[in-house]
KOLPA-967053 format. One record per residue (C-alpha): x, y, z. Coordinates in steps of 0.05 Angstrom, whole numbers, padded with zeros to 5 digits, always signed. Example, Ala and Ser with C-alpha at 12.3 -4.5 7.8 and 13.67 -1.06 7.14 Angstrom:
BEGIN
+00246-00090+00156+00273-00021+00143
This chain:
BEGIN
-00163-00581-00277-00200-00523-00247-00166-00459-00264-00130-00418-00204-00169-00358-00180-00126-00293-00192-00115-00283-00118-00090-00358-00115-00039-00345-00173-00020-00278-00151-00007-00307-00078+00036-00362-00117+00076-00310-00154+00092-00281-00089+00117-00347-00067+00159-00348-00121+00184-00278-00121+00207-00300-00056+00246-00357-00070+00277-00322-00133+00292-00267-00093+00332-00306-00038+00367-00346-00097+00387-00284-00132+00407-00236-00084+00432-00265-00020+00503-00252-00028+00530-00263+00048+00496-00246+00112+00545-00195+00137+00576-00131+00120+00642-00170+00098+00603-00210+00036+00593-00185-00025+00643-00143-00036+00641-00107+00039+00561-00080+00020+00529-00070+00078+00472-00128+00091+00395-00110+00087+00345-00142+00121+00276-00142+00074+00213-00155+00106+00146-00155+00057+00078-00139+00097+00031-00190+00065+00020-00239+00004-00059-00227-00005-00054-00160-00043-00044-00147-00109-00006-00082-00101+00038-00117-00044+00060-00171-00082+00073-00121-00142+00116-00084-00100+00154-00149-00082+00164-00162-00151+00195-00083-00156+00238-00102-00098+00273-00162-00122+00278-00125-00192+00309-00063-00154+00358-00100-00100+00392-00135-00166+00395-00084-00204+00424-00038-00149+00472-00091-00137+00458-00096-00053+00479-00150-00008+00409-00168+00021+00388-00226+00072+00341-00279+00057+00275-00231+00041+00222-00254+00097+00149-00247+00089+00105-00229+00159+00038-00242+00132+00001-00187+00167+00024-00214+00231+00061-00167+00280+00096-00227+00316+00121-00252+00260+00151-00193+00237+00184-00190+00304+00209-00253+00301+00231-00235+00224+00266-00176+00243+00306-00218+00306+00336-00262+00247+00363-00205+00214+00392-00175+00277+00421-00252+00291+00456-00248+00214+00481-00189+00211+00436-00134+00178+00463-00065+00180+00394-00035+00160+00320-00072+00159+00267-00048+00105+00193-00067+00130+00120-00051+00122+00093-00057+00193+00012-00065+00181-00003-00050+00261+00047+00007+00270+00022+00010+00337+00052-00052+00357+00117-00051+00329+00144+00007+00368+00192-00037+00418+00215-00075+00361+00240-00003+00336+00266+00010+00409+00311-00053+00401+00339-00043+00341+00353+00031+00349+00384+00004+00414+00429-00042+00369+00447+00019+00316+00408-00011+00259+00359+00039+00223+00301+00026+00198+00273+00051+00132+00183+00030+00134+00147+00028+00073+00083+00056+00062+00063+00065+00138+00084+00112+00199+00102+00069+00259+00070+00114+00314+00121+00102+00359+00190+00088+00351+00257+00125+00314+00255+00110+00244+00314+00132+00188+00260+00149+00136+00194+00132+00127+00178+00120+00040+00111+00135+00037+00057+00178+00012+00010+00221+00036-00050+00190+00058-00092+00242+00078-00090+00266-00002-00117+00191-00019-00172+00210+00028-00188+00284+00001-00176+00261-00072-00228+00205-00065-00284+00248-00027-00272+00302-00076-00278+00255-00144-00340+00221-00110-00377+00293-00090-00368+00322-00156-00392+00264-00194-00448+00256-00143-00470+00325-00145-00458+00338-00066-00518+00286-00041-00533+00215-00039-00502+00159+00006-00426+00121+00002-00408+00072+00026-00331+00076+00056-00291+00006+00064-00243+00022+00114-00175-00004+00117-00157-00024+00187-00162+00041+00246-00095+00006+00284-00057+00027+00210-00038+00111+00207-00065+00095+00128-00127+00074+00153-00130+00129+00197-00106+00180+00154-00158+00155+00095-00214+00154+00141-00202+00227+00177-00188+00261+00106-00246+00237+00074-00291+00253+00143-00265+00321+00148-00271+00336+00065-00345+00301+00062-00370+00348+00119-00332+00410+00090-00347+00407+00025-00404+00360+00014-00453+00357+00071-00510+00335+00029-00471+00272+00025-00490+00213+00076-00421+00169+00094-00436+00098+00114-00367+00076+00149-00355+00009+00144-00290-00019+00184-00254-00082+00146-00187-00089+00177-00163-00092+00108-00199-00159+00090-00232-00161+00027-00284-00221+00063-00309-00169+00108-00315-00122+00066-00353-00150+00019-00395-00181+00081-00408-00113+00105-00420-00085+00037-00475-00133+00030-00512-00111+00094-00501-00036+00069-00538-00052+00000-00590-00091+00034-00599-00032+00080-00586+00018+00039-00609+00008-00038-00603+00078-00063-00523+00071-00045-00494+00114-00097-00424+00113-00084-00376+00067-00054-00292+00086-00037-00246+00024-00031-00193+00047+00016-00149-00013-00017-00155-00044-00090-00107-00098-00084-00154-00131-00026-00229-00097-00041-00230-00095-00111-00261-00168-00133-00305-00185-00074-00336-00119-00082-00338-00127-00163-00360-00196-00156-00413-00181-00102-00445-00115-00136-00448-00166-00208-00476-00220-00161-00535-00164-00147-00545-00141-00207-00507-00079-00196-00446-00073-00230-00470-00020-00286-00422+00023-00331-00400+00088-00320-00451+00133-00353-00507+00079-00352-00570+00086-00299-00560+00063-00233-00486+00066-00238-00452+00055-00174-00390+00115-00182-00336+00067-00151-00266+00104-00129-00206+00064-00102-00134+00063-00072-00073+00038-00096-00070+00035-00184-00057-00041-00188-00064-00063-00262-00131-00093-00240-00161-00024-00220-00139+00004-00285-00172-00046-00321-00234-00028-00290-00228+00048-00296-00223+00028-00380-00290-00021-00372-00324+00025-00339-00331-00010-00272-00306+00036-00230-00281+00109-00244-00223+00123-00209-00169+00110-00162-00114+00135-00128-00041+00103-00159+00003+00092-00097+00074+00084-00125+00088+00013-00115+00153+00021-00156+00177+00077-00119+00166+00045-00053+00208-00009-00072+00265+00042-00107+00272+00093-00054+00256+00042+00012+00320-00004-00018+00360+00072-00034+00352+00099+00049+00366+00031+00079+00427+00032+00026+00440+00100+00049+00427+00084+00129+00463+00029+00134+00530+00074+00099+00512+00124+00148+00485+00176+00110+00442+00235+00122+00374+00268+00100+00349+00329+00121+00276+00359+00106+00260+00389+00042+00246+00389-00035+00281+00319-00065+00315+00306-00133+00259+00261-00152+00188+00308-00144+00173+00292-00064+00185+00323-00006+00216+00294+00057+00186+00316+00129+00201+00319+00193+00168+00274+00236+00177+00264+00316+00213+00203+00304+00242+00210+00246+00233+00220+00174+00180+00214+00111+00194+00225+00043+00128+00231+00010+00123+00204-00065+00068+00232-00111+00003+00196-00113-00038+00211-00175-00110+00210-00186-00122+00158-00249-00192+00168-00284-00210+00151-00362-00165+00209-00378-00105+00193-00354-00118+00112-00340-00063+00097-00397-00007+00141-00374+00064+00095-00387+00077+00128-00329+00032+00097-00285+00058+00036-00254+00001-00003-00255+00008+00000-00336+00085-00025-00337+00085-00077-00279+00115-00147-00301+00133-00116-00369
C-alpha cells in the first residue's frame, strides 16, 4: 500500500480530532446540561495546515481538561459560508458564546452583527474581524511576525540581494499585517534589499507555482519568507530540492529561508539546516486562552486593557478586544526550547 503523504495523515488526524472531540466533550447543547456550564460553540478555520490542526488537537485537550460544556466542534474549511451556516447551528442549540477563526474577516462582519444582536459574544482566534463587536480577540501581533522576519533575513543577507515574500491571503488582517510590516521594515532598514511579492491566498499550490516562476526569473533569489509554515513549508522544500536548491545553512548558494508559525515541521528544518528561522505562533495558547474568554463571556465577565497574568497585553480595539500572546523568534539557538510548542505537541 502506498504510504499517506504527511498532509493526507495530518488532514486525517484532524478528522479524527473531530470526532473524538464531539464524543468526548459534548455534554448537552444548552446552558442547563452539564452541570448548568454555559454551552460553547467551537468553530476550527481549516484542516490543510499543520499548525491548525495542532491547535485543534490543543483545543479538544483544553475543553476536557477545563471541564466545558461545548457543542459538536464544526470545521468551516476556509469557507466563509460555511462558517455562517456553522455558527447558525450553534445559535439554533443553544451556545452562550462561539469561538472561531474567521479566514476572510472581511466577510464575516454581519454574522458578528447577528449574534451580537442575539447577546452571544464572540471570542476569534488568531485574526481581527474588521468589522463587527467582538468579546476578545486571542491573537498575536502580526506586524512583529512581519518586522521579525525582514529583520532575521536583512542581517543574514547583509542588507542586498532579492526575497522572495509568499503572501498569505490580503482579504486576512494577518496577511495584511505580515505584508505591511515587512514592506515598511525592508524599505527602512534594508533598502539594498529587492522584495519580490508574491500573493498565495494561503495555498501552498500557488505558492509553490509562483515560487517557481520567481526562481526561473530570478536565479540569484537569495532569500525567501513563508508567511505560513503549516501550508508553504513542503511545496516550497520539495520544489527548491526538485531544483537543486535546497542547500544547508552555511553551505554556498544557501537559500536563508524564514517562516511563520513553529509547527514541529519548521523546527525540524531549522535543526537540518533547511531553513533558519521562524516565527512560533502559540498554537497552544490560542487554544487555552480562546476556550478561557468564551468561558469567561459566556459567564458574563469583564476585561479591560492592560498587562495580563500570563506575559501579554490586551488592547483596545474599535470593536472590541485583543489579547496579544508572545510570538518568539526560533533559530538554531533556541530551536529546542521545551517551551516551544512546536517541541511538546502530541506528547
Amino acid at each position: 500500500m502506498k504510504p499517506r503523504s504527511p498532509r493526507i495523515a495530518a488532514a486525517a488526524a484532524a478528522v479524527a480530532v473531530l470526532a473524538g472531540f464531539a464524543t468526548a466533550c459534548n455534554r448537552g447543547s444548552d446552558a442547563d446540561s452539564a452541570g448548568g456550564k454555559p454551552a460553547l460553540g467551537i468553530d476550527l478555520p481549516r484542516a490543510d495546515s499543520d499548525f491548525w490542526n495542532s491547535y485543534a488537537q490543543y483545543i479538544e485537550r483544553d475543553a476536557a481538561s477545563q471541564g466545558l460544556n461545548t457543542l459538536p466542534v464544526s470545521n468551516s474549511q476556509n469557507d466563509v459560508t460555511k462558517l455562517v451556516a456553522n455558527v447558525q447551528v450553534f445559535q439554533n442549540t443553544g451556545a452562550k458564546a462561539v469561538v472561531m477563526a474567521p479566514q476572510d474577516t472581511g466577510a464575516i462582519a454581519s454574522t458578528l452583527e447577528t449574534l451580537a444582536a442575539k447577546k452571544i459574544p464572540v471570542v476569534s482566534v488568531d485574526t481581527r474581524p474588521d468589522k463587527g463587536d467582538v468579546y476578545m480577540v486571542v491573537r498575536a501581533d502580526n506586524k512583529a511576525y512581519g518586522t521579525k522576519a525582514c529583520e532575521f533575513l536583512g542581517e543574514r543577507l547583509g542588507g542586498k540581494g532579492k526575497v522572495a515574500e509568499l503572501q498569505g491571503a490580503l482579504s486576512s488582517v494577518n496577511g495584511r499585517d505580515r505584508s505591511e510590516a515587512f514592506a515598511a521594515c525592508m524599505k527602512e532598514k534594508f533598502p539594498g534589499i529587492r522584495v519580490i511579492e508574491l500573493a498565495t491566498d494561503w495555498k501552498g499550490d500557488v505558492a509553490s507555482a509562483k515560487l517557481q516562476s520567481t526562481l526561473a526569473a530570478h536565479p540569484d533569489l537569495a532569500g525567501i519568507y513563508m508567511q505560513a509554515g503549516g501550508v508553504f513549508l513542503q511545496p516550497t522544500l520539495a520544489l527548491l530540492q526538485q531544483k537543486g536548491l535546497l542547500k544547508p545553512a552555511g553551505a554556498p548558494g544557501h537559500i536563508t529561508i524564514v517562516s511563520n508559525d513553529g509547527i514541529p515541521a519548521e523546527l525540524k528544518a531549522i535543526r537540518e539546516g533547511r531553513i533558519d528561522a521562524t516565527v512560533s505562533q502559540p498554537a497552544d495558547l490560542y487554544a487555552k486562552y480562546a476556550l478561557h474568554y468564551a468561558r469567561a463571556a459566556a459567564e458574563g465577565r469583564t476585561f479591560t486593557p492592560g498587562p495580563t497574568d500570563h506575559q501579554s497585553t490586551i488592547i483596545a480595539l474599535p470593536n472590541g478586544l485583543e489579547d496579544q500572546l508572545p510570538a518568539p523568534l526560533v533559530t538554531k539557538g533556541n530551536v529546542d526550547d521545551k517551551a516551544l510548542w512546536g517541541n511538546t505537541v502530541g506528547k
